[in-house]
N, C-alpha and C positions, 0 to 999 in steps of 0.2 A: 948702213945698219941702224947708225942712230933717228933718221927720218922714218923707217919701218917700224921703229918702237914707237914712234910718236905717234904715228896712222894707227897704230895699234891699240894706242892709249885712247884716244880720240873716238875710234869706233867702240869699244868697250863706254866709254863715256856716252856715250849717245843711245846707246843700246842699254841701260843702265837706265839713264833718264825716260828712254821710250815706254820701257816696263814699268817706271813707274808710275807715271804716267798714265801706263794703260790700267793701270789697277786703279788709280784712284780714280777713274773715270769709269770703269767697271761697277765701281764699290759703291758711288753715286747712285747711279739710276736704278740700280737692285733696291737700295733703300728707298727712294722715293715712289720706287711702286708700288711700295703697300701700303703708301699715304694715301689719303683717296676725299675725297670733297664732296657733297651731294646739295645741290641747289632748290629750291623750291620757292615758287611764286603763288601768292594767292591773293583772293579780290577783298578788300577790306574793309572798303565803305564806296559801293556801288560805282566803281570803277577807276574815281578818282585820286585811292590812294589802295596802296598793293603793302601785303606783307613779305615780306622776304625773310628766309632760311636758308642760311649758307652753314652747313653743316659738315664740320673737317672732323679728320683724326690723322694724326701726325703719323709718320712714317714711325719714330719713339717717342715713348711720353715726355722723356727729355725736351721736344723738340718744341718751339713755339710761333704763333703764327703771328704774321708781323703785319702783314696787309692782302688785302682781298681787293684786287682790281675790277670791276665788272666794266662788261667786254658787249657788244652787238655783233651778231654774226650776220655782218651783210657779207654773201656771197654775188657776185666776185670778186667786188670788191675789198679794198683794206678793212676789217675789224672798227666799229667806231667806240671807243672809251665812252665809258658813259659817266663814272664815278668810281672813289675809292674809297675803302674803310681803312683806317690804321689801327693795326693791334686791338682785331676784333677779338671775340672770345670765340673755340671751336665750335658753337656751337649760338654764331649771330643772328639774333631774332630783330627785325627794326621795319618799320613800313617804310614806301616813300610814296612821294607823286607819281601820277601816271610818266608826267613830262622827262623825268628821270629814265624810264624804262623801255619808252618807246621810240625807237633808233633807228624805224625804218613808218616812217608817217604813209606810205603808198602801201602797206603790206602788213603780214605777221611780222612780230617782232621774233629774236632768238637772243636770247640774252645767256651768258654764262659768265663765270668768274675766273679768274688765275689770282692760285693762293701763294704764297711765298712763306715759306717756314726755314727758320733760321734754326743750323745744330746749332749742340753746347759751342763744339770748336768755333763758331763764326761764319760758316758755309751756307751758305740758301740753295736750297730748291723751289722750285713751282709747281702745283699740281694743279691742274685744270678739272672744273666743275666738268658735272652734266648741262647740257641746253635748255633753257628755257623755251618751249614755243607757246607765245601768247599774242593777243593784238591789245596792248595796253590802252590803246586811244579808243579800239572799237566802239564803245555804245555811246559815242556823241558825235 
């Protein structure tokens, strides 16, 4: 009797933990999907240097953004980093080099960002840009 209370105690504990669990893992990604990111590349001074617009809104206004990774989307391959911002503003204007943005020298490039926003409590989420397609290095 007393090893059936304890199986009993045990699954109620697990089942307990599971739920909660699955709520806060629920409650996560509902919130981060109405964050949302919008990227934009533009030509600045005749190829050589590109303006860039990484333009967030946080899941809550509470919510703050802490770093912007930019990301190369070579397909098949792995993703190649390109650079980071830290604790940009939601709304990061800044140029850079061509040599920054072009992450695939044989082709278009595709470049996009992963934001990380920190709640009040301490938690981060990541919201992924849209894609860049450009060819950064093209006119020379």
């Amino acid at each position: 009797m007393k090893i059936f209370a304890m199986r009993k105690q045990a699954t109620l504990a697990v089942l307990t933990l599971a739920t909660v669990a699955g709520v806060s893992v629920l409650a996560a990604p509902a919130q981060a999907a109405s964050a949302r990111c919008v990227l934009t590349i533009t030509d600045y001074d005749h190829g050589y240097v590109w303006r860039v617009n990484n333009n967030c809104t946080p899941a809550r206004p509470s919510d703050r953004l802490i770093q912007s990774v930019y990301w190369g989307a070579d397909w098949p391959d792995v993703d190649d980093y390109l650079f980071e911002r830290r604790y940009p503003t939601m709304n990061d204007i800044f140029t850079q080099g061509r040599a920054f943005l072009d992450e695939d020298t044989a082709g278009s490039d595709e470049v996009y960002t992963e934001n990380r926003f920190q709640r009040i409590d301490g938690t981060i989420y990541t919201v992924k840009s849209n894609e860049v397609h450009k060819q950064f290095w093209s006119k020379f």
